[in-house]
C-alpha positions as CSV (number, residue, x, y, z in Angstrom):
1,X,68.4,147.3,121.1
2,X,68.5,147.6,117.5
3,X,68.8,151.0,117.4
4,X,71.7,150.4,119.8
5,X,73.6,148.2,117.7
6,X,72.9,150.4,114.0
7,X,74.7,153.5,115.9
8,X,77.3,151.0,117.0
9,X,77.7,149.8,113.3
10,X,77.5,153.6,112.1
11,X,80.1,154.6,114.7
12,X,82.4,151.5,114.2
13,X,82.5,152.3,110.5
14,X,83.1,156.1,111.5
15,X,86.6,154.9,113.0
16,X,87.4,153.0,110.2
17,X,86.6,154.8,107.5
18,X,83.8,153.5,105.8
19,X,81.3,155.1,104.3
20,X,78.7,152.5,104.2
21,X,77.2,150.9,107.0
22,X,75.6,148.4,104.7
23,X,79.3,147.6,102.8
24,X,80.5,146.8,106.4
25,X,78.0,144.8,107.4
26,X,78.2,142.6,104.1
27,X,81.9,142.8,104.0
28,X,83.3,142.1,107.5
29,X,80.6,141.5,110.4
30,X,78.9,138.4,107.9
31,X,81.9,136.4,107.1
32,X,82.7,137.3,110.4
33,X,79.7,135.5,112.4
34,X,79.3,132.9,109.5
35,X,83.0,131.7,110.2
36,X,82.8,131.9,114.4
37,X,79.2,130.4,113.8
38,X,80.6,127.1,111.7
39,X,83.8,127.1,113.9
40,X,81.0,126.8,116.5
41,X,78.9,123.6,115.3
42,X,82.1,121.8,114.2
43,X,84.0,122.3,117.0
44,X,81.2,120.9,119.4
45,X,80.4,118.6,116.0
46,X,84.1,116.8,116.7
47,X,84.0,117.1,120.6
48,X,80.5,115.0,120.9
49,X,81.9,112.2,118.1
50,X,85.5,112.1,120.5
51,X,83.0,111.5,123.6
52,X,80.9,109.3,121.9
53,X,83.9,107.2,120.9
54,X,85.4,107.2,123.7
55,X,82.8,106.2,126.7
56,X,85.6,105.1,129.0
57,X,87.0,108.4,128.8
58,X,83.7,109.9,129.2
59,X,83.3,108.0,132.4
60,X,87.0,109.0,133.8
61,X,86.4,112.6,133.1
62,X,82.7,112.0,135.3
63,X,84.4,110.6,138.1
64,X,87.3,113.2,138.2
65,X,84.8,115.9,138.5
66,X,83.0,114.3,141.3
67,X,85.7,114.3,143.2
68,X,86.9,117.7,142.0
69,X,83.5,118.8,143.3
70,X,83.6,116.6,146.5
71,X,86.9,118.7,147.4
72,X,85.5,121.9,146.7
73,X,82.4,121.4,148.9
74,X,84.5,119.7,151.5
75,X,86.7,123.1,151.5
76,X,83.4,125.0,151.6
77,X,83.9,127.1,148.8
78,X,80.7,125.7,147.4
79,X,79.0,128.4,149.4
80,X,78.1,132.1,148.8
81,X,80.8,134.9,150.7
């Protein structure tokens, strides 16, 4: 799999026209996982404090998907074609 990604790298850097692999890497595919990576934690950071502070919401939201789920088993689309 490594091997695998290194010629994806090499040939990613072919099409763009960088010489380095290396330069790529610590230019653009870093900064790029580091930013999706934080986006990540904060964004599930501020959803778990809105449930938290909000149980009544949290409770709503429970009962609307039992009874999303009721009506989807009740269709039978619940089971395998």
């Amino acid at each position: 799999m490594l091997v695998l990604c290194d010629r994806v790298v090499e040939a990613v850097c072919g099409w763009a026209g960088i010489t380095r692999p290396d330069a790529f890497v610590r230019e653009h595919l870093i900064p790029w996982w580091a930013y999706m990576r934080i986006r990540y934690v904060v964004s599930n950071a501020a959803f778990m404090l809105f449930w938290a502070t909000q149980p009544e919401l949290a409770q709503a939201t429970d009962v609307g998907w039992e009874r999303l789920n009721g009506v989807h088993r009740a269709a039978g689309a619940d089971r395998a074609p």
